[in-house]
PDB file of the backbone (N, CA, C, O) and the ligand in Angstrom, with CONECT records:
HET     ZN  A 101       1
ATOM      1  N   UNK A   1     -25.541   3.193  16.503  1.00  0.00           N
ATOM      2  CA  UNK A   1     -24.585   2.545  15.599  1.00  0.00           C
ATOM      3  C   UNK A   1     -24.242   3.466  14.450  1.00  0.00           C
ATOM      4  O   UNK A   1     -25.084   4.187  13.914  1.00  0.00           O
ATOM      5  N   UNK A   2     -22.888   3.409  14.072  1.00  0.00           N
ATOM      6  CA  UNK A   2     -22.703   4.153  12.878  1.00  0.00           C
ATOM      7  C   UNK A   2     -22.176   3.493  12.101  1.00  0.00           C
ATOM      8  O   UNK A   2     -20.991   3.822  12.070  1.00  0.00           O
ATOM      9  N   UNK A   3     -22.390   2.692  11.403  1.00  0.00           N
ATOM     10  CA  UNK A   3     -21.787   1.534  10.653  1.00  0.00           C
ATOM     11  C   UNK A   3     -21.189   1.821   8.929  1.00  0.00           C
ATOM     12  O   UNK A   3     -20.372   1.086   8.375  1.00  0.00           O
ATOM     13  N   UNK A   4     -21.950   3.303   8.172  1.00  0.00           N
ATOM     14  CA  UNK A   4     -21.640   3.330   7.634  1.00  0.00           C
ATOM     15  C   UNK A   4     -21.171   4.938   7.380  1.00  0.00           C
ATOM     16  O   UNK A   4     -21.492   5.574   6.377  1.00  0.00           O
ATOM     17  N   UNK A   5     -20.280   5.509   8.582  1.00  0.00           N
ATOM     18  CA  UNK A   5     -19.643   6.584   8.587  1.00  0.00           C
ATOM     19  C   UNK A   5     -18.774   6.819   7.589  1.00  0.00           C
ATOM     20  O   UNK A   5     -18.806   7.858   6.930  1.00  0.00           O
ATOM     21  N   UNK A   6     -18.008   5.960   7.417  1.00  0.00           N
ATOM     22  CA  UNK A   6     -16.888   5.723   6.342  1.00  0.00           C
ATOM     23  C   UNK A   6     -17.522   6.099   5.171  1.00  0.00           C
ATOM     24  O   UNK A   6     -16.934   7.065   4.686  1.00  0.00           O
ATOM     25  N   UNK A   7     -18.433   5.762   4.539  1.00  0.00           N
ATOM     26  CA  UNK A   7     -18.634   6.778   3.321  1.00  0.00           C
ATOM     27  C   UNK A   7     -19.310   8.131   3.137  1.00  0.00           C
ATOM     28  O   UNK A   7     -20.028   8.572   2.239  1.00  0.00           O
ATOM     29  N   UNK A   8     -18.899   8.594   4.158  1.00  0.00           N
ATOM     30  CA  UNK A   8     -19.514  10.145   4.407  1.00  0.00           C
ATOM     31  C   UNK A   8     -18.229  11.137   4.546  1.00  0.00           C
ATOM     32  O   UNK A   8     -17.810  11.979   3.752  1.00  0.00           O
ATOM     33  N   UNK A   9     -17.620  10.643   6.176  1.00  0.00           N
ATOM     34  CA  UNK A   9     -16.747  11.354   6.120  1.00  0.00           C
ATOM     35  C   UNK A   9     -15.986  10.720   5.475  1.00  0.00           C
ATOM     36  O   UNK A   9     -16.234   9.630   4.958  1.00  0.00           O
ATOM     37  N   UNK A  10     -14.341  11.686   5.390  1.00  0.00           N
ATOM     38  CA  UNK A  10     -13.303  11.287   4.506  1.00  0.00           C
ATOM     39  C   UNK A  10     -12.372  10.516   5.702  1.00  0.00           C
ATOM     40  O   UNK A  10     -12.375  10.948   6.855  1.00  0.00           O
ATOM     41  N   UNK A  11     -11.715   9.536   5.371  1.00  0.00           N
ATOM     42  CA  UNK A  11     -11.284   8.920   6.819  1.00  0.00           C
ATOM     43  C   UNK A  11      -9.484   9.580   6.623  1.00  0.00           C
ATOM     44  O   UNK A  11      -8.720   9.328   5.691  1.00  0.00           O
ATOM     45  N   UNK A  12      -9.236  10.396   7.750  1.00  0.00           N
ATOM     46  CA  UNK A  12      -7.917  10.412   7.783  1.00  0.00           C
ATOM     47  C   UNK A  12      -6.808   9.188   8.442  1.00  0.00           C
ATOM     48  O   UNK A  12      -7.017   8.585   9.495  1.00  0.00           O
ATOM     49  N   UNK A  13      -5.854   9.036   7.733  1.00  0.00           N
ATOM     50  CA  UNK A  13      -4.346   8.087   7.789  1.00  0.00           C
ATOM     51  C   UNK A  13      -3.345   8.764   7.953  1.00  0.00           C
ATOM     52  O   UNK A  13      -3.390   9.971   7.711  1.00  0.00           O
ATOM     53  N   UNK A  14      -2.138   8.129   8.426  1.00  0.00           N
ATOM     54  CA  UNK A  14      -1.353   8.852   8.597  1.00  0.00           C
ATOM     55  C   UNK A  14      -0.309   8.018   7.550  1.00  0.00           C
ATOM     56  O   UNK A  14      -0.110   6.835   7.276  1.00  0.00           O
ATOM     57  N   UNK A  15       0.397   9.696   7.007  1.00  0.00           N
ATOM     58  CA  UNK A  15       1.105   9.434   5.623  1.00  0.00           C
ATOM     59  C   UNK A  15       2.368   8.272   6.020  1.00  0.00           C
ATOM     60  O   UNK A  15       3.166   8.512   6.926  1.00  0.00           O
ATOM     61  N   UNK A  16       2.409   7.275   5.386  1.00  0.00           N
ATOM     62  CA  UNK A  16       3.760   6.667   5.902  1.00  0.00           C
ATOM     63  C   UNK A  16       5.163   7.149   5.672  1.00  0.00           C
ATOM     64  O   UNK A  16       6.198   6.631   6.091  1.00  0.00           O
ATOM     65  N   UNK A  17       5.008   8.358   4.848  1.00  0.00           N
ATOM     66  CA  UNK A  17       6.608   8.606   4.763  1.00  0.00           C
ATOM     67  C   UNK A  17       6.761   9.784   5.828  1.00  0.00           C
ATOM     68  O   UNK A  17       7.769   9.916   6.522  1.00  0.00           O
ATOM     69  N   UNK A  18       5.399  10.815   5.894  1.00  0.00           N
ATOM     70  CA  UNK A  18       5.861  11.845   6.656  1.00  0.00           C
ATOM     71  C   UNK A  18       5.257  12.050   8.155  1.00  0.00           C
ATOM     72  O   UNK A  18       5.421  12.965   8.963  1.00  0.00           O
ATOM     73  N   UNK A  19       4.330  10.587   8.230  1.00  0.00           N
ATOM     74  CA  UNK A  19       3.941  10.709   9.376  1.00  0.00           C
ATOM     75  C   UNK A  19       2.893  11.996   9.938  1.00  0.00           C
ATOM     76  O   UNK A  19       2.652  12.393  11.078  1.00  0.00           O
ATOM     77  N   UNK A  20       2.385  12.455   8.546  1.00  0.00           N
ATOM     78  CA  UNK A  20       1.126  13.731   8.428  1.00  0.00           C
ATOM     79  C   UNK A  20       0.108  13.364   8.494  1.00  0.00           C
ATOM     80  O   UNK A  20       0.182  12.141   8.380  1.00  0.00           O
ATOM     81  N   UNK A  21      -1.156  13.736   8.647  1.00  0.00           N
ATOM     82  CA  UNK A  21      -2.407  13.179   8.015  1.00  0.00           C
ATOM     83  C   UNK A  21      -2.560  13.419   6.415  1.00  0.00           C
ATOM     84  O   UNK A  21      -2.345  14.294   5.576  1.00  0.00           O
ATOM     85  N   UNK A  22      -3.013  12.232   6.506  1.00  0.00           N
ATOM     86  CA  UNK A  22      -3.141  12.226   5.100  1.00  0.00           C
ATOM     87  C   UNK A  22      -4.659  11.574   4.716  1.00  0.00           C
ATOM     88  O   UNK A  22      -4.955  10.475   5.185  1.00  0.00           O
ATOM     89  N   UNK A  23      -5.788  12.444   3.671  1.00  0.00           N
ATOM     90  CA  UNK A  23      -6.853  11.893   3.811  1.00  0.00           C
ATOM     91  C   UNK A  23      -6.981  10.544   2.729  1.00  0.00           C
ATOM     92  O   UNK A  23      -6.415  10.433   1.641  1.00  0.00           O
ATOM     93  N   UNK A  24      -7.598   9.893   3.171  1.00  0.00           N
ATOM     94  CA  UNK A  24      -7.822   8.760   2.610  1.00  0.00           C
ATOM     95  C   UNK A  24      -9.147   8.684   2.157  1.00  0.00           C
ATOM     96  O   UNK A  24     -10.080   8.167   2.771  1.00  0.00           O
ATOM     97  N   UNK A  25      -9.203   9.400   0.686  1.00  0.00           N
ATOM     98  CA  UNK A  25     -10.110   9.172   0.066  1.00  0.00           C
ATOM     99  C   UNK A  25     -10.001   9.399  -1.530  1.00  0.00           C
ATOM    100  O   UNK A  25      -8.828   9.508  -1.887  1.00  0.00           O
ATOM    101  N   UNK A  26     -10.930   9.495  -2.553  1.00  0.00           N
ATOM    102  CA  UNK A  26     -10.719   9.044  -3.973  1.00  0.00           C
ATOM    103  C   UNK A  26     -10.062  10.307  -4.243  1.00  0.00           C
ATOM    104  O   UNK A  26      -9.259  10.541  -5.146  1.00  0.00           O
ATOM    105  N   UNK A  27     -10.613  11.293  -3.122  1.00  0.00           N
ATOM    106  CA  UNK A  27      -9.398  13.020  -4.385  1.00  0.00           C
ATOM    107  C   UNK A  27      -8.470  13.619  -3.749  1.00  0.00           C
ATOM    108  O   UNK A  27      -8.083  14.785  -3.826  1.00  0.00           O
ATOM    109  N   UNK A  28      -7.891  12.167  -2.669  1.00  0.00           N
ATOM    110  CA  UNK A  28      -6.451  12.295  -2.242  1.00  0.00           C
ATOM    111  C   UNK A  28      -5.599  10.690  -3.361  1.00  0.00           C
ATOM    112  O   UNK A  28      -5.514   9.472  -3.204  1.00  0.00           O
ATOM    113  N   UNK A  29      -5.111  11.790  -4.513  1.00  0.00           N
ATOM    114  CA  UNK A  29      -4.241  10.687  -6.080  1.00  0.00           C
ATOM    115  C   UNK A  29      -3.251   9.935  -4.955  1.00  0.00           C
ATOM    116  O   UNK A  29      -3.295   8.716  -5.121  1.00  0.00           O
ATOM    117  N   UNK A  30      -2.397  10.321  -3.889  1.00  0.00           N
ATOM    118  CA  UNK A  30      -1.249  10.092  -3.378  1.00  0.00           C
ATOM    119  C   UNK A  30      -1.748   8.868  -2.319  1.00  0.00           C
ATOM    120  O   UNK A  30      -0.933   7.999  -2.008  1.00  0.00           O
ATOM    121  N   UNK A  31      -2.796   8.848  -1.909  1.00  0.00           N
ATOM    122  CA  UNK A  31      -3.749   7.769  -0.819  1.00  0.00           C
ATOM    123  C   UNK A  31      -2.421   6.854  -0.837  1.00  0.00           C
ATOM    124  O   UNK A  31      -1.589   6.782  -1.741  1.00  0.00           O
ATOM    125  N   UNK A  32      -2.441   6.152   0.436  1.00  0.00           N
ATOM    126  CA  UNK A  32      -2.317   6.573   1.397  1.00  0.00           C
ATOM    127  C   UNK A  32      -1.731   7.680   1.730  1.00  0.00           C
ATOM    128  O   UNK A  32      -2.130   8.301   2.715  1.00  0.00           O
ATOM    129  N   UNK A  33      -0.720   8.109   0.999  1.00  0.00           N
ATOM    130  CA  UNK A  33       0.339   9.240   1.243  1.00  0.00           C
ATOM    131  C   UNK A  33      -0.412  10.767   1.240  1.00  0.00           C
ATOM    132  O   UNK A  33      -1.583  10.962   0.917  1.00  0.00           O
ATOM    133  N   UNK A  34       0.491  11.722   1.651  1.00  0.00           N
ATOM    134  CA  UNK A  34      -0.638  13.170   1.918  1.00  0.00           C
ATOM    135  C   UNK A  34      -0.248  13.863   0.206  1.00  0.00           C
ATOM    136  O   UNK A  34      -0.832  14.750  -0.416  1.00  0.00           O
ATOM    137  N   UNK A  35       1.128  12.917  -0.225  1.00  0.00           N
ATOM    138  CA  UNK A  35       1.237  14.112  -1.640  1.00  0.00           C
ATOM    139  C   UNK A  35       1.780  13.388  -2.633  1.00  0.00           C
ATOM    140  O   UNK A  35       1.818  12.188  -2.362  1.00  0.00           O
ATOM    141  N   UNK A  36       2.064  13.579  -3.320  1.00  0.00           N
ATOM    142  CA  UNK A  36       3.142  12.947  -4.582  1.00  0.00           C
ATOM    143  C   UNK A  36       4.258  13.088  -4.095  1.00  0.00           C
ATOM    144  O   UNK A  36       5.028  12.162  -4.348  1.00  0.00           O
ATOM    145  N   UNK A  37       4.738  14.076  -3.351  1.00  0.00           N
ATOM    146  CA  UNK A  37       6.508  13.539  -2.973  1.00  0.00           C
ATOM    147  C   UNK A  37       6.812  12.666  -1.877  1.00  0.00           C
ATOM    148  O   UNK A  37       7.916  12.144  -1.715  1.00  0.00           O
ATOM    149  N   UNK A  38       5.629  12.484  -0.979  1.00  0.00           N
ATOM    150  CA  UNK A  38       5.624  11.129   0.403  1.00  0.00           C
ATOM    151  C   UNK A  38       5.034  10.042  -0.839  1.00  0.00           C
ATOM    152  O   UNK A  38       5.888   9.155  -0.847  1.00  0.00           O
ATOM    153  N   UNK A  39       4.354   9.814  -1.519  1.00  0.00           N
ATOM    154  CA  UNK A  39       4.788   8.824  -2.454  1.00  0.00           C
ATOM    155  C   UNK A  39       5.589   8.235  -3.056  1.00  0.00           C
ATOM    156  O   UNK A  39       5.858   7.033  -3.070  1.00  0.00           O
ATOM    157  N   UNK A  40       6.157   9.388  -3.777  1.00  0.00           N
ATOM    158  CA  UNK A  40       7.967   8.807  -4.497  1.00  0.00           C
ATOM    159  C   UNK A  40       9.034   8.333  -3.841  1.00  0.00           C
ATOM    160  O   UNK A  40       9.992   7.621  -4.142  1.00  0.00           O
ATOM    161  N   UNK A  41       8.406   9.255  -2.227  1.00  0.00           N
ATOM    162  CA  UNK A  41      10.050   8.958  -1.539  1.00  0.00           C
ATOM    163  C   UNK A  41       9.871   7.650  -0.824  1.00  0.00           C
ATOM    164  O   UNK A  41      10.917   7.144  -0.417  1.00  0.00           O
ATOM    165  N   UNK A  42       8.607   6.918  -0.559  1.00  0.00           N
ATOM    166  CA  UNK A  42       8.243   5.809  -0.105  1.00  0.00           C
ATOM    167  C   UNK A  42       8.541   4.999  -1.225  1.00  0.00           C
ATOM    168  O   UNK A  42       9.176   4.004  -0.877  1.00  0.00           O
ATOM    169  N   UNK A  43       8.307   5.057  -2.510  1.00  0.00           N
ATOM    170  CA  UNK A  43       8.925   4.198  -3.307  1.00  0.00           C
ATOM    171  C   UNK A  43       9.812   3.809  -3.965  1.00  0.00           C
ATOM    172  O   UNK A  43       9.868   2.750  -4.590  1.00  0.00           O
ATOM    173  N   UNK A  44      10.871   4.937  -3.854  1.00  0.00           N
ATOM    174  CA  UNK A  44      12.019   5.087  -3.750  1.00  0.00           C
ATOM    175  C   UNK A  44      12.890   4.251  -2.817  1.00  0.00           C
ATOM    176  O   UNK A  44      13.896   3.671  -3.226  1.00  0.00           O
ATOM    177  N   UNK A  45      12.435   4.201  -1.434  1.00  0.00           N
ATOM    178  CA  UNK A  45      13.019   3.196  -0.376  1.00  0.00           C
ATOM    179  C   UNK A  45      12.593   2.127  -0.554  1.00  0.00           C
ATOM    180  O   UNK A  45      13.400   1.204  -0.663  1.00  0.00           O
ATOM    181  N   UNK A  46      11.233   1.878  -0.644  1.00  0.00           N
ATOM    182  CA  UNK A  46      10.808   0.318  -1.106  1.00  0.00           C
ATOM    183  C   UNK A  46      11.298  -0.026  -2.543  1.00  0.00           C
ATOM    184  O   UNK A  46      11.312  -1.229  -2.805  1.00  0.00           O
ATOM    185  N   UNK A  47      11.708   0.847  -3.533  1.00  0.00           N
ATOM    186  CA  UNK A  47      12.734   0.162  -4.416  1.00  0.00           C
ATOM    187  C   UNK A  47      14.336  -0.277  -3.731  1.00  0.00           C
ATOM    188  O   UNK A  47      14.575  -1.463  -3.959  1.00  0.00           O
ATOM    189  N   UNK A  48      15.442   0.423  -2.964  1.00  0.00           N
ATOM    190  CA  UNK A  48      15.715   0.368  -2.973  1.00  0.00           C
ATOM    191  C   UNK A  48      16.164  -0.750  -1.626  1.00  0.00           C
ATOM    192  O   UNK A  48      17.301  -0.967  -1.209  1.00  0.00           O
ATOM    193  N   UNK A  49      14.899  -1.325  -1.155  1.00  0.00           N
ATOM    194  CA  UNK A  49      14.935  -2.323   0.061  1.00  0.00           C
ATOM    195  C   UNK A  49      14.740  -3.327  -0.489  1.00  0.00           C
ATOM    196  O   UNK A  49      15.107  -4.260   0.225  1.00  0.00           O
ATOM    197  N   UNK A  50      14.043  -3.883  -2.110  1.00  0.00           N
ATOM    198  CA  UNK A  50      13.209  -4.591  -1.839  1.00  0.00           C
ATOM    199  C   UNK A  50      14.081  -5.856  -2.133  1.00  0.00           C
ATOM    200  O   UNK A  50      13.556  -6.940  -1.883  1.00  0.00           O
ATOM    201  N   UNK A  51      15.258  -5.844  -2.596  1.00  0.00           N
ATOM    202  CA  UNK A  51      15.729  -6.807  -2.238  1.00  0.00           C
ATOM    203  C   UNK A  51      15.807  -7.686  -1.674  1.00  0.00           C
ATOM    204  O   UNK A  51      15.808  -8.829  -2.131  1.00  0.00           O
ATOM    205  N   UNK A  52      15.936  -7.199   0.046  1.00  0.00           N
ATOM    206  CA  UNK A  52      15.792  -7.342   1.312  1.00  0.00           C
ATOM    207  C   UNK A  52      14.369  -7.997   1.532  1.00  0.00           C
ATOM    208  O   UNK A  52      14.151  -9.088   2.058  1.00  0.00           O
ATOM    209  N   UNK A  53      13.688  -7.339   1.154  1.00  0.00           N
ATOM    210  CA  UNK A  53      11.933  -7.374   1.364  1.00  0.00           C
ATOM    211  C   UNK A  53      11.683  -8.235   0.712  1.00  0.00           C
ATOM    212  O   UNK A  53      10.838  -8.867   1.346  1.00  0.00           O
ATOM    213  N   UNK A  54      11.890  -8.788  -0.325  1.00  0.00           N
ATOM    214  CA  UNK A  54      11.218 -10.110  -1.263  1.00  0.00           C
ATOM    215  C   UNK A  54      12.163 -11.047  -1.077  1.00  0.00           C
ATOM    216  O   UNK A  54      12.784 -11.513  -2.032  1.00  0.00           O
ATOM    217  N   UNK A  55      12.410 -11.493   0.394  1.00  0.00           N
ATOM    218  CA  UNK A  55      12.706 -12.586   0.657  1.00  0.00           C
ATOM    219  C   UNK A  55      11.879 -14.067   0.425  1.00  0.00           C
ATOM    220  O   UNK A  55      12.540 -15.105   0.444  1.00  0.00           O
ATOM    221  N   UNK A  56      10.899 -14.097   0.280  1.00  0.00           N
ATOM    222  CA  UNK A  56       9.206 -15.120  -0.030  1.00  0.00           C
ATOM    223  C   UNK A  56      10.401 -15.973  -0.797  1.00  0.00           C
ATOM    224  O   UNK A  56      11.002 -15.244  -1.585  1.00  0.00           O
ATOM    225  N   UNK A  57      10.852 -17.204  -0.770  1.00  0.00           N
ATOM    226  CA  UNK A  57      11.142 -18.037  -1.525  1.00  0.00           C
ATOM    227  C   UNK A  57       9.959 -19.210  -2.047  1.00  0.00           C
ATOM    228  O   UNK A  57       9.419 -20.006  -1.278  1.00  0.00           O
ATOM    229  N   UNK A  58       9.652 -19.105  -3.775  1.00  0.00           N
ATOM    230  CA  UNK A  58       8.745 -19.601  -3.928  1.00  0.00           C
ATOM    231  C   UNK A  58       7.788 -21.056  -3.507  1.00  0.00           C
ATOM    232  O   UNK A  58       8.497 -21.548  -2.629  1.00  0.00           O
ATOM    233  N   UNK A  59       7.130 -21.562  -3.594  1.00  0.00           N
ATOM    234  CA  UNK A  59       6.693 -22.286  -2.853  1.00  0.00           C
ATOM    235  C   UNK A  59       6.361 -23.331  -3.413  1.00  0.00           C
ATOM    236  O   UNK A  59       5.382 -23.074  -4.113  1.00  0.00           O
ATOM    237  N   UNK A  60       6.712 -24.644  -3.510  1.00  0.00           N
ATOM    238  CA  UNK A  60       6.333 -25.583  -4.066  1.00  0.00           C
ATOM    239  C   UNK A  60       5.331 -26.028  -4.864  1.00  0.00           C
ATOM    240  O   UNK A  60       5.190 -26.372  -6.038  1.00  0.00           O
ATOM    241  N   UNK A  61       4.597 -25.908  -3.764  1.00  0.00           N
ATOM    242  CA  UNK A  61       3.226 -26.039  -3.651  1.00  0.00           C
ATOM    243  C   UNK A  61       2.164 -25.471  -4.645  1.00  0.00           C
ATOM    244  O   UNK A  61       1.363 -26.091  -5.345  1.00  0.00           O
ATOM    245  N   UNK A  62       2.446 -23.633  -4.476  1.00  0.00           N
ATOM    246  CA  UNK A  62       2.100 -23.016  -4.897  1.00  0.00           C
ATOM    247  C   UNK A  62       2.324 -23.141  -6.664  1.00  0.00           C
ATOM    248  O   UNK A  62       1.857 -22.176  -7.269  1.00  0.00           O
ATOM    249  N   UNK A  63       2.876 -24.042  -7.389  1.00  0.00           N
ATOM    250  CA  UNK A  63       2.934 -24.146  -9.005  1.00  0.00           C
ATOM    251  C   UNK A  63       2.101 -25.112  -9.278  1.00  0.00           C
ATOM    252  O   UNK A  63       2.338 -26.318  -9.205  1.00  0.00           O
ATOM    253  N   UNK A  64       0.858 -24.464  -9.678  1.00  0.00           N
ATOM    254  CA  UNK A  64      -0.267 -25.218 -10.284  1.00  0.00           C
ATOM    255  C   UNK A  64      -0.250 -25.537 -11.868  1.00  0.00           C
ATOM    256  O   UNK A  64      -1.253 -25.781 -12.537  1.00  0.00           O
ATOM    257  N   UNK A  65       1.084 -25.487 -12.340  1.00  0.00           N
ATOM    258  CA  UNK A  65       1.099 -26.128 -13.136  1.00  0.00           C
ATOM    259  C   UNK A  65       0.764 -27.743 -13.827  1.00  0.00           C
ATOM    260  O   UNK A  65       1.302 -28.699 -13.268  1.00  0.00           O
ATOM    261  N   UNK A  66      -0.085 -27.986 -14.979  1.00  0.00           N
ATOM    262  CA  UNK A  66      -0.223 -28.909 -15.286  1.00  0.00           C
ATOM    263  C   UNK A  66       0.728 -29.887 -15.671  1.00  0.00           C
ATOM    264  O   UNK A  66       1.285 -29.769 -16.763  1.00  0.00           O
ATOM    265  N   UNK A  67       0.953 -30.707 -15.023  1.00  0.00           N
ATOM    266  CA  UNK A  67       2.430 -31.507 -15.867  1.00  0.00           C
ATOM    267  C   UNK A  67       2.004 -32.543 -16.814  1.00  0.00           C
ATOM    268  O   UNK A  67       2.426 -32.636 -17.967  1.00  0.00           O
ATOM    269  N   UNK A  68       1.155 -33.306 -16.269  1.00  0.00           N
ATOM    270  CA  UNK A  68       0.380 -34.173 -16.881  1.00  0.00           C
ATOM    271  C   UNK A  68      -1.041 -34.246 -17.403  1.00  0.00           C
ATOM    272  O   UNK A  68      -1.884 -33.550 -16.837  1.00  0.00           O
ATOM    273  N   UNK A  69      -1.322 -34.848 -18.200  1.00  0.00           N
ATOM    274  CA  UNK A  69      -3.398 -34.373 -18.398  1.00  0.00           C
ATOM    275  C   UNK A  69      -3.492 -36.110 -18.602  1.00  0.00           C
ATOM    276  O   UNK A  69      -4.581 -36.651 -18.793  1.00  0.00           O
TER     277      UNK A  69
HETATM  278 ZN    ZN A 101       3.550  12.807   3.788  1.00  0.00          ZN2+
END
């Protein structure tokens, strides 16, 4: 069993903007991403999607507000 490999080695990911490896660990700043510019440019598109993307219309339910005591 190797159950606690993960904090030994460094676990590689693959960068979502460039599709690189990218290591996933505390002295990769860009995690998930392999750099600071597959960072920006990922958030750059997720700014400019998120319109689209924060479709979630709030939820009734979800307002735990007190109305009454
Ligand atoms: Zn990248």
């Amino acid at each position: 069993m190797k159950a606690n490999d993960s904090a030994v080695k460094p676990r590689i990911v693959r960068c979502p903007t460039c599709g690189g490896d990218s290591v996933f660990a505390p002295s990769n700043l860009w995690r998930p991403f392999c750099s600071e510019r597959c960072r920006q440019i990922d958030l750059g598109a997720w700014a400019s999607e998120s319109y689209a993307v924060e479709a979630k219309p709030p939820s009734p339910d979800d307002a735990d507000e007190p109305l009454s005591h």
